[in-house]
C-alpha positions as CSV (number, residue, x, y, z in Angstrom):
1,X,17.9,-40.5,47.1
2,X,17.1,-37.6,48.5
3,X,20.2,-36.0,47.8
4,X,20.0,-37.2,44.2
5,X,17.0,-35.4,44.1
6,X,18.0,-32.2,45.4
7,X,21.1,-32.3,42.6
8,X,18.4,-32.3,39.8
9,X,16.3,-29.6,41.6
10,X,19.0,-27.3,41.5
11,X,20.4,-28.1,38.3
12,X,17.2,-27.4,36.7
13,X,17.0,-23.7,38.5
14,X,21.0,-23.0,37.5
15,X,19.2,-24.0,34.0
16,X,16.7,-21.5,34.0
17,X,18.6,-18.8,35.3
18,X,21.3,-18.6,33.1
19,X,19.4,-19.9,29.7
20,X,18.7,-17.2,27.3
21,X,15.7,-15.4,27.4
22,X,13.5,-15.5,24.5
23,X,12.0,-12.6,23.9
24,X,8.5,-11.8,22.7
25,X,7.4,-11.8,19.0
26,X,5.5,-9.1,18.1
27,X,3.1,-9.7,14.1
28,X,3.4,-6.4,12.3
29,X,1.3,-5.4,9.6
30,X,0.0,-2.4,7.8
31,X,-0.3,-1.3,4.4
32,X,2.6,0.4,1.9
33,X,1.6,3.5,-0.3
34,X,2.7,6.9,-1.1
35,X,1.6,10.4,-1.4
36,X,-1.0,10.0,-3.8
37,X,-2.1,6.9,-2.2
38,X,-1.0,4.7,-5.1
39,X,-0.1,1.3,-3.0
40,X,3.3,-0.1,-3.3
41,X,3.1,-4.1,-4.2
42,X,6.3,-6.4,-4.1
43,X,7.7,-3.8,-2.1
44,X,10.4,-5.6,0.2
45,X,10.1,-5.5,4.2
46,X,13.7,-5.9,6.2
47,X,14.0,-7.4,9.7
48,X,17.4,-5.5,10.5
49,X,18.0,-7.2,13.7
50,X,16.4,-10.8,12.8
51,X,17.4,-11.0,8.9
52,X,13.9,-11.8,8.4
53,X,12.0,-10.1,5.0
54,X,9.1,-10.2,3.4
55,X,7.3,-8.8,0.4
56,X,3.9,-6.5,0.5
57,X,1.0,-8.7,-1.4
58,X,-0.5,-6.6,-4.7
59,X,-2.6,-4.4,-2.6
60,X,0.5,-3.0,-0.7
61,X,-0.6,-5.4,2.5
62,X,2.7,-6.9,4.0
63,X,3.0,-8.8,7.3
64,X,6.7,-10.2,9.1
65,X,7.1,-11.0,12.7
66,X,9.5,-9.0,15.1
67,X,10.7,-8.4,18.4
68,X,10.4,-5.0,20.3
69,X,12.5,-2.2,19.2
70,X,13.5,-4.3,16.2
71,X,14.2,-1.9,12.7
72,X,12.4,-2.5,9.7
73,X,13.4,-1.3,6.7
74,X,11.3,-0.7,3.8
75,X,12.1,-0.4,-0.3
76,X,10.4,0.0,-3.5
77,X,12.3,0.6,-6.8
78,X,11.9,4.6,-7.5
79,X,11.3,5.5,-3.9
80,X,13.8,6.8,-0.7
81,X,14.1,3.5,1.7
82,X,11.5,4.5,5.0
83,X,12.9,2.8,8.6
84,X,10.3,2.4,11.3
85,X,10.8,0.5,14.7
86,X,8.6,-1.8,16.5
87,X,7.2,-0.8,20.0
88,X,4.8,-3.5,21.1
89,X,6.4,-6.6,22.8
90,X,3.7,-8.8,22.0
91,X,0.6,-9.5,19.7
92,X,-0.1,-7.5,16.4
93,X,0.9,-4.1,15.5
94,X,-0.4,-2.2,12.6
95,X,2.4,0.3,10.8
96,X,1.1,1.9,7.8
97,X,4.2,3.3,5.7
98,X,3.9,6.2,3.3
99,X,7.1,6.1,0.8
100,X,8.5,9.1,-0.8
101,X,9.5,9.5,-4.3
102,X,13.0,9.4,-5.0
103,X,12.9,12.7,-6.9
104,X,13.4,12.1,-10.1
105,X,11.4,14.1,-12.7
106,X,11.0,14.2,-16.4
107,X,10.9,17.4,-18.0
108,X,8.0,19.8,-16.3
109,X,4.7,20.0,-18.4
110,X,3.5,24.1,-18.9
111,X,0.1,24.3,-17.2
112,X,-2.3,27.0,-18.5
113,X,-5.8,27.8,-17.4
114,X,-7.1,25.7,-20.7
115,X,-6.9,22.3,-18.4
116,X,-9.0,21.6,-15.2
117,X,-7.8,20.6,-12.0
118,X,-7.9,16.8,-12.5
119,X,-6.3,17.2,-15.8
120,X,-3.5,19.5,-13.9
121,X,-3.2,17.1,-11.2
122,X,-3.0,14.1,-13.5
123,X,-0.2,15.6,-15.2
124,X,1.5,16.4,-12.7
125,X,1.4,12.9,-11.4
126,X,2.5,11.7,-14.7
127,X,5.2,14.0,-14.7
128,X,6.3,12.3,-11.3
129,X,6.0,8.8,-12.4
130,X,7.2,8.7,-15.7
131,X,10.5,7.5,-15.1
132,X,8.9,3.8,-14.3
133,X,5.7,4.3,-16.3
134,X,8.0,4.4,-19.2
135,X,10.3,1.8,-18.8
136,X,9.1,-1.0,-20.8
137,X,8.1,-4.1,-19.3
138,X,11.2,-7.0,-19.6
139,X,10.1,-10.7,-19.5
140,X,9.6,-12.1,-15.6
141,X,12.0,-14.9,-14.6
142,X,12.1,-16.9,-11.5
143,X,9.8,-17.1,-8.6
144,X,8.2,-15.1,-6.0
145,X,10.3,-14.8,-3.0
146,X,9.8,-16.4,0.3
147,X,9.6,-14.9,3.6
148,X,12.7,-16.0,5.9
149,X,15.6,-15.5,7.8
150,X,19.0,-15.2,6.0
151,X,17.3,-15.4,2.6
152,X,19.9,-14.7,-0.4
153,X,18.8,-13.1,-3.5
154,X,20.4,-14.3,-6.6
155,X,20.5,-11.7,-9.6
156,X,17.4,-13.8,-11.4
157,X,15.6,-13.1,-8.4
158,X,16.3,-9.7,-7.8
159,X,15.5,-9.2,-11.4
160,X,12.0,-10.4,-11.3
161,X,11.7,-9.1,-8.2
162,X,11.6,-5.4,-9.5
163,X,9.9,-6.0,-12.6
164,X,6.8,-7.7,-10.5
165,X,7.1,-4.5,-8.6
166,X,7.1,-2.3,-12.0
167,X,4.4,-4.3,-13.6
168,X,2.0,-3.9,-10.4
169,X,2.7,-0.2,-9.9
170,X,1.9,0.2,-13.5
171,X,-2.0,-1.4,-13.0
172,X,-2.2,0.2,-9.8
173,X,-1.8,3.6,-11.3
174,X,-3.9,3.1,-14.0
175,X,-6.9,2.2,-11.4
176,X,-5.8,4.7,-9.3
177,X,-5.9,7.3,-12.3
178,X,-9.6,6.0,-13.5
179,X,-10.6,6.6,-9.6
180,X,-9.6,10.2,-9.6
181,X,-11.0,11.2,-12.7
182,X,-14.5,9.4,-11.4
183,X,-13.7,11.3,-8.4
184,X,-13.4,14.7,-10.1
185,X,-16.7,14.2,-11.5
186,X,-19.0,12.7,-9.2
187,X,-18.0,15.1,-6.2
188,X,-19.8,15.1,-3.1
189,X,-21.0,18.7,-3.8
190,X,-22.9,17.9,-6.9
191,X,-24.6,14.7,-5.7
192,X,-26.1,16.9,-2.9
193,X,-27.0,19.9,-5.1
194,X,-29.0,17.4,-7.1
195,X,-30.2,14.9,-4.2
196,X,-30.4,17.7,-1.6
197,X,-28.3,15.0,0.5
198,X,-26.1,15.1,3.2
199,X,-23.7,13.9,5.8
200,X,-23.8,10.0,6.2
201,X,-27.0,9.6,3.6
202,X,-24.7,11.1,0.9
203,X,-21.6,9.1,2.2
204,X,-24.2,6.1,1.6
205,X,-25.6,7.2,-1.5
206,X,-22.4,7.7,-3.5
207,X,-20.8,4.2,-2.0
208,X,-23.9,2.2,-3.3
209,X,-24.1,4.4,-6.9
210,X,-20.3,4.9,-7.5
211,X,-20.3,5.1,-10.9
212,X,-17.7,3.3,-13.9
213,X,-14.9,5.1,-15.8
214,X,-16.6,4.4,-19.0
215,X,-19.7,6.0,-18.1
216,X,-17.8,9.6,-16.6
217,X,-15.8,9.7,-19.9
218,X,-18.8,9.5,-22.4
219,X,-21.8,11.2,-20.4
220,X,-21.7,15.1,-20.4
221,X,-22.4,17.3,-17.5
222,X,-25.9,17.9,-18.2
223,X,-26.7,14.1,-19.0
224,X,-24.5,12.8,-15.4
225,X,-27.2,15.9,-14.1
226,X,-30.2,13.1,-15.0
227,X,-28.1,10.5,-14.1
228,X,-27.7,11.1,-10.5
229,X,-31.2,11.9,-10.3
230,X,-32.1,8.4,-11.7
231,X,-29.9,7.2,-9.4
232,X,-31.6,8.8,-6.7
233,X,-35.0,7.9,-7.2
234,X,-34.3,4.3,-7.7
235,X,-31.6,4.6,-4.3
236,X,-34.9,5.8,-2.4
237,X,-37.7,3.3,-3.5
238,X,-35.3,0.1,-2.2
């Protein structure tokens, strides 16, 4: 009996010597956006060395699992593919990606001094993004995809695919477009100069009184002037 026993024992430690490691996974997550931080939905995450891939949620979130040192590979129609590789062994790591622009233009726009700097700016962002803001939306087939290992895209998937991706980038640059022109308007610099504000107060101020795109395109300087003020008394009696 004894002997029987001391077969098992060392079959078990011959099993766990030579049985293949498996090795740490490793959640990483981050956010995918470019330049002009205009987030990236739909955009597709590779696992190089698991086969794994998974697609970024509509505000540019995405999350796969991985192993240490794996290569992730990132695309977005109209953008340069990014590759980053994972160095934590274990628990969650955080990679924000920031995609470049393929490079390809549509025909420059002559800036003079009549436009300001947002209009400048916005133009120029137009200019850069025109090649998918004006390809016309086609009609969606299929599902969303999956996250998984091996995972085989058939040309109805692919398809829809890219134009979820179009169709998102096209409302996310719309809100990001309303944000800057707010932005250009109701500047840090002006709420103090009226408020007297500053540091963390303004900070707080403009968070809790950010106003809507409607109300910077139809008020005038002088009338957004009372505005803030309102704003400001009404901020300090709460």
């Amino acid at each position: 009996m004894n002997v029987f026993i001391r077969i098992i024992a060392l079959g078990c430690i011959f099993s766990m010597a030579f049985a293949p490691k498996v090795q740490a996974q490793v959640t990483v997550t981050g956010m995918i956006s470019d330049s002009n931080r205009l987030v990236l939905p739909y955009a597709t995450v590779s696992n190089l060395n698991s086969g794994k891939r998974s697609l970024s949620d509509q505000g540019g979130y995405y999350k796969i699992s991985a192993s240490r040192n794996d290569r992730l590979v990132v695309t977005f129609v109209g953008y340069k593919p990014d590759t980053v590789i994972v160095t934590q062994s274990s628990g969650t790591q955080t990679i924000n990606i920031v995609m470049e622009s393929a490079g390809k233009f549509l025909k420059g726009v002559e800036i003079t001094s009549q436009y300001t700097p947002y209009q400048i700016d916005s133009m120029e962002r137009r200019n850069q993004y025109g090649y998918i803001l004006d390809n016309p939306n086609k009609p969606l087939a299929g599902g969303s995809t999956p996250e998984g290992a091996g995972i085989v895209f058939s040309p109805i998937t692919r398809f829809s695919k890219r134009e979820k991706q179009k169709r998102q980038f096209k409302e996310n640059y719309e809100k990001m477009e309303r944000e800057k022109f707010i932005d250009s308007r109701f500047t840090p610099i002006l709420v103090s100069r009226v408020t007297g504000l500053k540091g963390d107060s303004l900070q707080l101020f403009m968070r809790d009184n950010y106003p809507d795109y409607n109300t910077m395109r139809t008020i005038n300087n002088n009338d957004l002037l009372y505005w803030i003020t309102d704003k400001y008394k009404a901020w300090m009696k709460k």
